[in-house]
C-alpha positions in Angstrom: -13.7 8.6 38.5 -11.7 9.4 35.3 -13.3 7.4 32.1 -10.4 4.9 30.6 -9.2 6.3 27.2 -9.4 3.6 24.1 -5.4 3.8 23.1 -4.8 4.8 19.8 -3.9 2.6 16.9 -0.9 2.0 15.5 -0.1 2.3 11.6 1.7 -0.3 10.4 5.0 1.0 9.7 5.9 -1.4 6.5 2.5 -0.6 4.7 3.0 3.2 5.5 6.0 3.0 3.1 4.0 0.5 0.5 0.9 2.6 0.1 -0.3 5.8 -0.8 -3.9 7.4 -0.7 -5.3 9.1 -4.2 -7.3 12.0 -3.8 -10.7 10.1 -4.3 -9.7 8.1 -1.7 -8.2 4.7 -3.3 -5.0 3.1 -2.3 -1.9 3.1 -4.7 0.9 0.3 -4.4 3.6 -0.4 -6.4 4.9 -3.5 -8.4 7.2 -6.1 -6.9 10.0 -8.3 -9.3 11.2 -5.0 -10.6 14.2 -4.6 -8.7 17.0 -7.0 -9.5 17.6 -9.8 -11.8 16.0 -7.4 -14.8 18.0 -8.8 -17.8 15.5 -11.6 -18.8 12.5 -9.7 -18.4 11.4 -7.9 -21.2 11.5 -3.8 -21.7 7.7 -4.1 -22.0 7.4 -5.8 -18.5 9.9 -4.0 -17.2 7.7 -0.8 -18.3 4.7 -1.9 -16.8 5.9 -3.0 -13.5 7.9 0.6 -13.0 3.9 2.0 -12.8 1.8 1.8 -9.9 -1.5 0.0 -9.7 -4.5 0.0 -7.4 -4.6 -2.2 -4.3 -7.1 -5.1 -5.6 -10.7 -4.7 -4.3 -10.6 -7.7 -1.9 -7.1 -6.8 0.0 -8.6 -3.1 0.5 -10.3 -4.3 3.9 -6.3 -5.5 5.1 -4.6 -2.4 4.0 -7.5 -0.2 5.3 -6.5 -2.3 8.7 -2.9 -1.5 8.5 -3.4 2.0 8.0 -6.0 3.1 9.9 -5.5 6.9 9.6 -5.5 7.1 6.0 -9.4 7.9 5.2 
């Protein structure tokens, strides 16, 4: 008898476009209220929100979920 294959996992399509892996392995995301309504936010917040950030240390295990082929 032929052994039952375990089915392979599915990456989450939404995070696939949200994230992105560093080289050392970490998990990039981007800002969010940095899109629309812009005119009573300051040029120094809107500066800091246009740059991408780390995914915080206790969402990694959720993102790692999503995306399970990203080492």
């Amino acid at each position: 008898m032929r052994e039952r294959e375990v089915p392979k996992l599915k990456t989450h399509r939404g995070a696939k476009k949200r994230f992105k892996l560093t080289a050392s392995g970490k998990i990039k995301r981007g800002h969010s209220h940095a899109r629309h309504i812009l005119t009573k936010k300051t040029t120094k917040r809107k500066r800091k929100l246009d740059q991408s950030d780390l995914v915080s240390k206790s969402d990694l295990p959720k993102v790692r979920k999503m995306l399970p082929y990203a080492s």
